[in-house]
C-alpha positions in Angstrom: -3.2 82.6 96.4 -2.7 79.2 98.0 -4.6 77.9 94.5 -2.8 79.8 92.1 0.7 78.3 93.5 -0.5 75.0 93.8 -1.3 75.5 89.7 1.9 77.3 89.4 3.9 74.3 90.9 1.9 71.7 88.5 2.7 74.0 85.4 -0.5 75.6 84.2 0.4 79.1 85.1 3.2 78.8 82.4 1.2 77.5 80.1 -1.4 79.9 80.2 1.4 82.7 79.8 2.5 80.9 76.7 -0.7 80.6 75.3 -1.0 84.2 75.7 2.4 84.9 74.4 1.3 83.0 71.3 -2.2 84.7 70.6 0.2 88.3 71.0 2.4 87.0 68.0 -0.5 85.7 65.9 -1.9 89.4 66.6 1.0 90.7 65.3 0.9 88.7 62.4 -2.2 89.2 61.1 -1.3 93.0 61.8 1.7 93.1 59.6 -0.4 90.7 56.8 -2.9 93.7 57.2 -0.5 95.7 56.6 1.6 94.9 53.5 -1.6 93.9 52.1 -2.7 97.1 52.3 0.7 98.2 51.1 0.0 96.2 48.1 -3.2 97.9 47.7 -1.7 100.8 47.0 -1.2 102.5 43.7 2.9 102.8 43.2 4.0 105.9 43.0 6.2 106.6 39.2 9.3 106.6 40.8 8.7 103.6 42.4 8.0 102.0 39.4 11.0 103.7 37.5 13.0 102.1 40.3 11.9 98.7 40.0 13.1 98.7 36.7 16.5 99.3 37.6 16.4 96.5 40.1 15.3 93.7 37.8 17.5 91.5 36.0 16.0 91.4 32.2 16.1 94.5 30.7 12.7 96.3 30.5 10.3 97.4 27.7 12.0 100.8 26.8 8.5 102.1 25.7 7.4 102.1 29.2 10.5 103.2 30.5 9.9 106.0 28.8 6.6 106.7 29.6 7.8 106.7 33.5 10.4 108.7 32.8 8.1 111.4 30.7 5.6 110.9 33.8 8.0 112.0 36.3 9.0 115.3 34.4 5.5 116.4 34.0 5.2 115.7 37.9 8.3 118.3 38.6 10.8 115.0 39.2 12.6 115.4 35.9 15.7 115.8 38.0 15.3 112.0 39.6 13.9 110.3 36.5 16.8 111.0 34.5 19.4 109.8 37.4 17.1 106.4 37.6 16.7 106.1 33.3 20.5 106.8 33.4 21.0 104.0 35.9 18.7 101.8 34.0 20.7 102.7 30.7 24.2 101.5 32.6 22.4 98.6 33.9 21.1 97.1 30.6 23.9 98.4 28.6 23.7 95.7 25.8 19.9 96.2 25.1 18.1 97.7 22.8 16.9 100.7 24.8 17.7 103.1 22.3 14.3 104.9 22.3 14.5 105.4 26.2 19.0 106.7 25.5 16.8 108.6 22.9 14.6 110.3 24.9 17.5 110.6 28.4 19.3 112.4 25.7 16.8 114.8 24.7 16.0 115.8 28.2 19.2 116.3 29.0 20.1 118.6 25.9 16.6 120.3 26.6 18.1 121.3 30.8 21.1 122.8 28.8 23.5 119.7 29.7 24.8 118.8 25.8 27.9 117.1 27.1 25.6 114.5 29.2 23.5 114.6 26.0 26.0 113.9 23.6 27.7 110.9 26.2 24.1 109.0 26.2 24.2 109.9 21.7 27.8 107.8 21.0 26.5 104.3 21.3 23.4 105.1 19.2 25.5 107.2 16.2 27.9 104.0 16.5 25.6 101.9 14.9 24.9 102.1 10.9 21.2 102.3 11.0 21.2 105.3 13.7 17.9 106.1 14.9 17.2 109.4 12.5 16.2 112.1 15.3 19.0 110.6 17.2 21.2 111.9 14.0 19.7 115.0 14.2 20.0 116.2 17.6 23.5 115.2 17.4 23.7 117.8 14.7 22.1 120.4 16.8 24.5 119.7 19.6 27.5 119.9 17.3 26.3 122.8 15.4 25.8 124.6 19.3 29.7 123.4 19.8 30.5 125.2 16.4 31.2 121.4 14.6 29.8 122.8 11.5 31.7 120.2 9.8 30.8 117.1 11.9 26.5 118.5 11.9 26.5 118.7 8.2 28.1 115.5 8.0 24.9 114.3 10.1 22.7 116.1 8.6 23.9 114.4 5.0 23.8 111.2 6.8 19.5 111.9 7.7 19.1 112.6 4.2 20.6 109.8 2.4 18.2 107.4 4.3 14.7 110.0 4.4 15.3 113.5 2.0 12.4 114.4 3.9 13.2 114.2 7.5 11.5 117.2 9.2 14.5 120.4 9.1 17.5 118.0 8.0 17.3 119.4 4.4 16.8 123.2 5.9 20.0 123.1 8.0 22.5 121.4 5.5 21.6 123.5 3.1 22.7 126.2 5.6 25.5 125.0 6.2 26.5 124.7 2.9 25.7 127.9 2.1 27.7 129.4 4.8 30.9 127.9 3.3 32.0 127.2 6.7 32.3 123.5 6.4 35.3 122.0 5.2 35.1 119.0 3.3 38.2 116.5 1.9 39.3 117.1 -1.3 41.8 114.5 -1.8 41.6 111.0 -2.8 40.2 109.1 -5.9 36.9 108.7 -6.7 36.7 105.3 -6.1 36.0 103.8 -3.1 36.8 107.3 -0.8 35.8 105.7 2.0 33.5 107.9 4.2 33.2 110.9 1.1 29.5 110.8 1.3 29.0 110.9 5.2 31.5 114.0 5.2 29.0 115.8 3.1 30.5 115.8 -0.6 26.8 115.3 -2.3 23.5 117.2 -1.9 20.9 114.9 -1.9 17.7 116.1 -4.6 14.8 113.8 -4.7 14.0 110.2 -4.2 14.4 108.9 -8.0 13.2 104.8 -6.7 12.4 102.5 -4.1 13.1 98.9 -4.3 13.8 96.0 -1.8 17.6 96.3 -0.9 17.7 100.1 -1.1 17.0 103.9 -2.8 17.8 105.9 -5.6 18.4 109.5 -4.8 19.2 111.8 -7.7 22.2 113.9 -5.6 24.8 116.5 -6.9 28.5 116.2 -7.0 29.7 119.5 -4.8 33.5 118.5 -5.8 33.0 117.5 -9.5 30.4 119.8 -10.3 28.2 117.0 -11.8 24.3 114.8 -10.9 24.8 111.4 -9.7 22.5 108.4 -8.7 23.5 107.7 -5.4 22.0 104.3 -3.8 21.5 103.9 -0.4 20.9 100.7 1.2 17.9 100.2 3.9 19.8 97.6 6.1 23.7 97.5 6.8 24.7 94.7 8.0 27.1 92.1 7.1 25.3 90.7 4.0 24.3 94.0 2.9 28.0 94.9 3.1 29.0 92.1 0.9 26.2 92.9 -1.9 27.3 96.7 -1.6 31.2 96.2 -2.2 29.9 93.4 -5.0 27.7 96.2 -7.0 30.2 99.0 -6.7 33.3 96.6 -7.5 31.9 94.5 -10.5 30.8 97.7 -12.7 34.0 99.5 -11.6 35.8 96.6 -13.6 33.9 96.5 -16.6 33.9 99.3 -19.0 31.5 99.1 -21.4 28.6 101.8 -22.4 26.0 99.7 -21.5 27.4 98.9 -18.0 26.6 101.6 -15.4 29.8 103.7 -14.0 30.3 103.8 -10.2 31.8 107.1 -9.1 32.1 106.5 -5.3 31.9 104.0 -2.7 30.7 104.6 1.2 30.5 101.5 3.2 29.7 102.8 6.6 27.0 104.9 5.5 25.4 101.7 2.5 25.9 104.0 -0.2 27.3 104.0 -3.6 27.5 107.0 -6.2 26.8 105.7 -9.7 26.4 107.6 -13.5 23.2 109.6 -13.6 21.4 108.1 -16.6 18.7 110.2 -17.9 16.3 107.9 -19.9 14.9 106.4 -16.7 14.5 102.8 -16.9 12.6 100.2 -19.1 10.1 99.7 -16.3 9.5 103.0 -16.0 8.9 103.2 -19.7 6.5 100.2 -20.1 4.6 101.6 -17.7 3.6 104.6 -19.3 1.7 102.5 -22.0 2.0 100.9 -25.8 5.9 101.2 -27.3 6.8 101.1 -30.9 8.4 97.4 -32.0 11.7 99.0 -33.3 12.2 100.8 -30.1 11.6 97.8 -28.1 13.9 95.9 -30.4 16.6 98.8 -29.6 16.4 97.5 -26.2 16.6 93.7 -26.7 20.0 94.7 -28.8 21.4 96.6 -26.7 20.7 94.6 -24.0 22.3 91.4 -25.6 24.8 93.7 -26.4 25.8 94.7 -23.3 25.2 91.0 -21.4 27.7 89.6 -24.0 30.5 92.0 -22.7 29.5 90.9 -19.2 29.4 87.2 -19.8 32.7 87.7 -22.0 34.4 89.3 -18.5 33.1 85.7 -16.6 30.5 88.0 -15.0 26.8 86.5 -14.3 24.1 89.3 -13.4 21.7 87.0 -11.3 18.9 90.1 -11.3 18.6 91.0 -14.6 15.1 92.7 -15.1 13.2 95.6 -16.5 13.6 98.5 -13.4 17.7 97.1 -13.5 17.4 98.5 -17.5 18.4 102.1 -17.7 18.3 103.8 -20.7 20.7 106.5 -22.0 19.2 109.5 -24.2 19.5 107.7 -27.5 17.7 104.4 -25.9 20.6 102.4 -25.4 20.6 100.0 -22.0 22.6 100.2 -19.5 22.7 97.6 -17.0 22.7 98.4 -13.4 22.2 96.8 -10.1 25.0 94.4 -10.1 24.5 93.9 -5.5 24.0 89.6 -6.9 26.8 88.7 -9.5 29.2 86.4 -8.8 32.1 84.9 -11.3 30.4 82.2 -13.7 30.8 78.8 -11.5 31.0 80.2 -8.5 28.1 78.7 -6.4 26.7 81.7 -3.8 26.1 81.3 0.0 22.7 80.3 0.5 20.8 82.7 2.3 17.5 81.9 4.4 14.9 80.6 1.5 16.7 79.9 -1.2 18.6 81.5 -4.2 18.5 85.5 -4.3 17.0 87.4 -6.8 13.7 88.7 -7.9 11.3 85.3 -7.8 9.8 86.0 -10.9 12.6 86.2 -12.7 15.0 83.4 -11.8 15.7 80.1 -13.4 14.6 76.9 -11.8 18.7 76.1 -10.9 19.1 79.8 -9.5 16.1 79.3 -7.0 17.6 76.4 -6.1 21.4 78.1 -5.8 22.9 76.2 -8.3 26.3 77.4 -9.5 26.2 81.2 -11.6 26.3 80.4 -15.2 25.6 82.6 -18.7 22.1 80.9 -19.0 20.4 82.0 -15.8 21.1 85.7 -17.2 19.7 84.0 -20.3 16.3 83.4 -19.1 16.0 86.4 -16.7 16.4 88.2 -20.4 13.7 86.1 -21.7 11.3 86.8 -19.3 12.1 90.7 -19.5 11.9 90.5 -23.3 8.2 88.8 -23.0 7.5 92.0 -20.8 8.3 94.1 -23.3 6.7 92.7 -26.8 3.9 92.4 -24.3 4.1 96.3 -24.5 4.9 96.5 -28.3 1.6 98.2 -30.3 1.0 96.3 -33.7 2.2 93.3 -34.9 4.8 91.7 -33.0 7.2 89.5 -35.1 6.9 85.7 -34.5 10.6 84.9 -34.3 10.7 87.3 -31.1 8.5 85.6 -29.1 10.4 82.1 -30.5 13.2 83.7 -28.7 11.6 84.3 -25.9 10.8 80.7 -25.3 13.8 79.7 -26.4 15.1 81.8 -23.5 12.6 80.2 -20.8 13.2 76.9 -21.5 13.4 74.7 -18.0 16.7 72.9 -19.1 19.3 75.6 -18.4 21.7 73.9 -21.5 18.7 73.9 -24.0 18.8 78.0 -23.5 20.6 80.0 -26.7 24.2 81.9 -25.9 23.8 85.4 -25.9 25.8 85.5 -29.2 22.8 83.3 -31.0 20.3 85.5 -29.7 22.2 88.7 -30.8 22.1 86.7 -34.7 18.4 85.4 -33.9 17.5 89.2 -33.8 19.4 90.4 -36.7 
C-alpha cells in the first residue's frame, strides 16, 4: 500500500491507467473496423441498392434501375420499389430515364393506378420520337378512360413510325370501326397541322425505306382517296427544316411531273403526298433489261420536268433514280424535294459536308458551294448512265455523249437542261 502511493505520488499509477484507457479504445477500434468490414462483406440487399441510386448525384444507368426495380416486385416489394424509382425519376428529372418512367409506368397501370400511370407517360408522349410501347399504353389508358379519340390518335401515331407494332393496327382499326371517334373535318388540305396524328389516314403497308424517312401507302378517310404518306425517322430541328422545305417547294410548283403534297404534319415528321402508281425508276431497273425508247421516255420527261423546276429558280440537290416516280403512262415525276434551296442560295453546312446522296453530287455540292441548275445537271447524268446501263440492245452513242457531257468536273462546262432536252430530240 505504502509502495503503490509512493508510485501514485511520482505519477506512474496514472500512467498505467492511461495506458489502459488507450489499449480499451484501440479495442474498440479494431471492433468497429471488424465490424463495418464485415458490413461491407455483405451482399446489399435490392432496396439498398435502389436507394443508393436516389442518393447519388449523376443520374444512373436506367437499365439497372430497372432491373432493381423488377427485382424488388418479384421479391413482394413492388409497393417500395416504385416509391424509390419514383423518387429517382423526380431526382434526375432531366435525364434520359425513359425506359425506367417506361417501366414505373407500366407497373403502376398493371396495380390499377392509370392516373399515376398516365402522370409518369406526359414527359415521354411530349417528345416527337415517343418511345412506341410508351404510345401504346397511353392508348390503353385513354381508351379505359373512354378517350376513343385521343387512343386512336396514338395508336395512328405507332403506326406511322412501325405498321407493325404488335396490336397497334388491331385496335385502330377498332376504333375506326366503331365510328366513335371524332375526327376534324375542317381546314384545308395543306399544311392542317396535326390532321395525321388525329387519325385522318389509315396507314397500309410500308411502300420504302430510305435514310431520312418511310413511304407508307395510307388511305385518305376524309377524301376517300390512297396517298403516300412520308414519315421522317428523326424530328428534330433539321429534320423540321428539310420537312417544311419538301412539303412547301412541290406545293408551289404545279407541273405533272412534280409530285402533289396533300398534307402537312410537323409534330408527328410526316407529309401526305400524290400516290403515284408506276413505282419508281429504281424500282424498275431493278427488275432487269429495259427497252431504249422507254428509257428514253424517262430522260424526256425527266428534262422535262427539271426545266419547269429550274425555270421556278428551284435546284433539286438529290435528284436520283428511287426520287423518279413514274405515273401509269411512264412519265417522271420528281419527288423528294427535303434538299432544294433557291438557285444561289448557299445551304448551312451540316457535319461532313454538302447533303445529298454521295454518289450523286457534283464536286461544288460536296463541297456546299452555292445551289445552281448544273449540280441538278450532273446528278441527271449520273442517273441517265444508270439507266442506258439497263437499256437491252444497242444503245445510241449521242446518249452516252450526254451523259459525259453531264458529268463533266467544271460545273460551267455542263449543258442547260434546254440543250439536253434538243440533244435528245
Amino acid at each position: 500500500m505504502i509502495w503503490k502511493r509512493i508510485k501514485g505520488f511520482f505519477g506512474e499509477e496514472d500512467e498505467a491507467e492511461a495506458a489502459e484507457e488507450r489499449a480499451e479504445a484501440s479495442a474498440a477500434t479494431e471492433a468497429a473496423k471488424e465490424r463495418a468490414a464485415r458490413e461491407a462483406e455483405r451482399p446489399k440487399t435490392t432496396e439498398e441498392k435502389l436507394f443508393a441510386l436516389t442518393e447519388q448525384a449523376t443520374p444512373p444507368d436506367a437499365s439497372f434501375a430497372v432491373q432493381l426495380l423488377d427485382a424488388m416486385r418479384r421479391e413482394g416489394r413492388g409497393a417500395r420499389g416504385l416509391d424509390l424509382a419514383r423518387k429517382l425519376l423526380e431526382r434526375h428529372a432531366e435525364a434520359p430515364l425513359e425506359m425506367l418512367a417506361l417501366r414505373v409506368a407500366e407497373a403502376l397501370s398493371a396495380r390499377g393506378d392509370d392516373d399515376a400511370a398516365w402522370e409518369e407517360l406526359q414527359p415521354l408522349l411530349e417528345g416527337i420520337d415517343a418511345p412506341l410501347p410508351a404510345c401504346l399504353l397511353a392508348a390503353e389508358i385513354a381508351e379505359r378512360r373512354g378517350d376513343e379519340e385521343g387512343a386512336l390518335a396514338l395508336y395512328e401515331r405507332i403506326l406511322a413510325r412501325d405498321l407493325d407494332f404488335p396490336r397497334a393496327r388491331e385496335r385502330a382499326a377498332r376504333l375506326r370501326d366503331r365510328g366513335d371517334a371524332k375526327r376534324d373535318l375542317a381546314g384545308a388540305t395543306i399544311a392542317t397541322d396535326g390532321a395525321l396524328a388525329r387519325g385522318r389516314y389509315r396507314v397500309e403497308k410500308e411502300l420504302g425505306r430510305g435514310g431520312a424517312g418511310t413511304v407508307f401507302s395510307a388511305y385518305d378517310l376524309r377524301l376517300d382517296r390512297r396517298v403516300a404518306l412520308k414519315v421522317y425517322h428523326r424530328r428534330g430541328r433539321v429534320e423540321r427544316e428539310r420537312l417544311l422545305v419538301e412539303a412547301q417547294t412541290p406545293a408551289g410548283i404545279e407541273h405533272p411531273g412534280v409530285v402533289r403534297i396533300f398534307d402537312l404534319d410537323p409534330r408527328l415528321g410526316a407529309i401526305a403526298m400524290e400516290w403515284v402508281v408506276g413505282g419508281s425508276v429504281r424500282v424498275e431497273l431493278g427488275r432487269g433489261a429495259v427497252p431504249a425508247e422507254r428509257a428514253r421516255r424517262w430522260i424526256a420527261t425527266a428534262l422535262e420536268a427539271l426545266a419547269f423546276v429550274h425555270g421556278r429558280g428551284v435546284v433539286h440537290r438529290d435528284l436520283k433514280p428511287s426520287n423518279f416516280l413514274l405515273r401509269e403512262d411512264d412519265r417522271v415525276v420528281l419527288t423528294d424535294f427535303g434538299l432544294a434551296v433557291k438557285k444561289g442560295v448557299t445551304p448551312a453546312l451540316r457535319a461532313g459536308g454538302g447533303e445529298g446522296t454521295l454518289q450523286y453530287m457534283p464536286p461544288e455540292q460536296r463541297a456546299n458551294a452555292a445551289a445552281a441548275p448544273s449540280a441538278d445537271v450532273y446528278a441527271l447524268g449520273v442517273s441517265m448512265r444508270e439507266m442506258l446501263d439497263a437499256v437491252e440492245g444497242e444503245v445510241p452513242e449521242a446518249w452516252y455523249e450526254m451523259v459525259a457531257a453531264c458529268t463533266r468536273k467544271d460545273p460551267r462546262a455542263r449543258p442547260l437542261v434546254s440543250e439536253l432536252i434538243t440533244l435528245l430530240g
